[in-house]
C-alpha positions in Angstrom: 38.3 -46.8 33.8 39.2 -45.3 30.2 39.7 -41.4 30.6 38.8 -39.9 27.1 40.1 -36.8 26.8 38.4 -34.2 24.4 39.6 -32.0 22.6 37.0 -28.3 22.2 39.6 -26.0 21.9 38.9 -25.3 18.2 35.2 -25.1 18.7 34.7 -21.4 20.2 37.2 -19.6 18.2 35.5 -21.2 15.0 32.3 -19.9 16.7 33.1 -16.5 17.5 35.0 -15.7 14.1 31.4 -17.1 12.4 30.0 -14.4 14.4 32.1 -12.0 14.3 31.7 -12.1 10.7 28.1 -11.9 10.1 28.0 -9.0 12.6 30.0 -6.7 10.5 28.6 -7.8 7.2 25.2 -6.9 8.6 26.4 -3.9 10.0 28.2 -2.7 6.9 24.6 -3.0 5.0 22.8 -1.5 7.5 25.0 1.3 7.2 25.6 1.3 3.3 21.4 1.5 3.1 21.8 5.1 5.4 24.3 6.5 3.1 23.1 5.6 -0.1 19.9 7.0 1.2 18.0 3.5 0.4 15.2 4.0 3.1 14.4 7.8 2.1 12.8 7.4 -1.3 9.6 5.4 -0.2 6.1 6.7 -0.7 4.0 6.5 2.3 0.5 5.1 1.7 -2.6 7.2 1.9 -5.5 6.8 3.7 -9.0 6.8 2.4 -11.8 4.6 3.0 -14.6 4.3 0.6 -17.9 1.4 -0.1 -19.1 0.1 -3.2 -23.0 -0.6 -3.3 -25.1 -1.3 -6.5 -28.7 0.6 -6.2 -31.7 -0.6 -7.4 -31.1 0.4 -11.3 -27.8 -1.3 -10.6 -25.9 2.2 -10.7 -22.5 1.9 -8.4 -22.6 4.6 -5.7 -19.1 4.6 -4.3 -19.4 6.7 -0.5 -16.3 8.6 0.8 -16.4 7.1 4.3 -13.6 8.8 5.7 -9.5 8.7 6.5 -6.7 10.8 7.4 -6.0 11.7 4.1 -9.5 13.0 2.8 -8.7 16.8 3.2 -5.8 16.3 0.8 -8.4 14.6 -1.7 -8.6 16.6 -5.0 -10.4 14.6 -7.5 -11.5 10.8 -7.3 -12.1 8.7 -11.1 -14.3 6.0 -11.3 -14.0 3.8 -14.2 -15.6 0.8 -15.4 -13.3 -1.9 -17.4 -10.9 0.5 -17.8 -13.2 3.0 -19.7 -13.7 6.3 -17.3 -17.4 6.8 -16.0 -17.6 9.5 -13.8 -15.4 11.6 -11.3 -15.8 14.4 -8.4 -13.6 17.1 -7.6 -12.5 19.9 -5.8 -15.4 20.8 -3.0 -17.5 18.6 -3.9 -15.3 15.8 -1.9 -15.9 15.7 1.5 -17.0 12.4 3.7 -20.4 11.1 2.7 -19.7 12.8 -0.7 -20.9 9.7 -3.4 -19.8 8.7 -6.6 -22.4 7.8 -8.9 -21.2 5.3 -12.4 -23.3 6.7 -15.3 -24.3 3.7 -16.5 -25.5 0.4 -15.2 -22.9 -2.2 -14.1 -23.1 -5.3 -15.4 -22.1 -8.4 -13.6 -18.3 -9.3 -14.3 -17.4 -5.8 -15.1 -14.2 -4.6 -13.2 -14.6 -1.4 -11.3 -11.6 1.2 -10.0 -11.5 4.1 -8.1 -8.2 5.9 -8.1 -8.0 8.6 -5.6 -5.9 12.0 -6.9 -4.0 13.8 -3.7 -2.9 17.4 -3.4 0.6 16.3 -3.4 0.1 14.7 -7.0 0.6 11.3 -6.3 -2.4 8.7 -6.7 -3.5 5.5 -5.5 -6.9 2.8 -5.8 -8.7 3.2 -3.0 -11.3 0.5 -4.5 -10.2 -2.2 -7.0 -13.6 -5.0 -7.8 -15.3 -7.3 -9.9 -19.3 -7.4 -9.8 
């Protein structure tokens, strides 16, 4: 019988040093993001749920359904291929409040709603093509 002796001394050390590495390089970025105050500048996302239904003279009605973020609500814009329709503010927006369009919607026209919030940051709450 051969004996074949093997030689994995090198094999760990290489190992753990490859570790070793890539532990304090992640590390060091996790930390750099906390000083350099990467993480703290991020908007948080409101929330606001609306519908979108055509009536019968093909009017939109867009229905404030609800969300956590309605009582911070200060005006919502509707606006039709990027031509402003119609808008509700101030106490006039509660849930169940509707925006009516002002004039008919056409098929392939491109409807927004962009929701306005207390703190004076904005975001589209409905975004569609009829």
């Amino acid at each position: 019988m051969l004996n074949f002796k093997q030689n994995e001394d090198a094999v760990s050390p290489v190992i753990g040093v490859i570790l070793m590495v890539a532990i304090t390089v992640i590390l060091a970025a996790v930390i750099a993001a906390f000083v350099f105050g990467m993480g703290s500048n991020i908007d948080t996302t409101k929330t606001v749920g609306v519908t979108a239904s055509l009536n019968t003279t093909q009017h939109l009605i867009v229905t404030i359904q609800g969300g956590g973020d309605v009582a911070s609500l200060t005006e919502l814009n509707m606006s039709v291929n990027g031509a402003n329709f119609s808008a509700i503010n101030g106490s006039k927006i509660y849930v169940g409040a509707q925006l009516i369009s002002n004039a008919k919607i056409n098929p392939g026209e491109h409807v927004v709603v962009v929701a306005h919030f207390e703190d004076g940051s904005q975001q589209v709450v409905l975004d569609r093509f009829y």
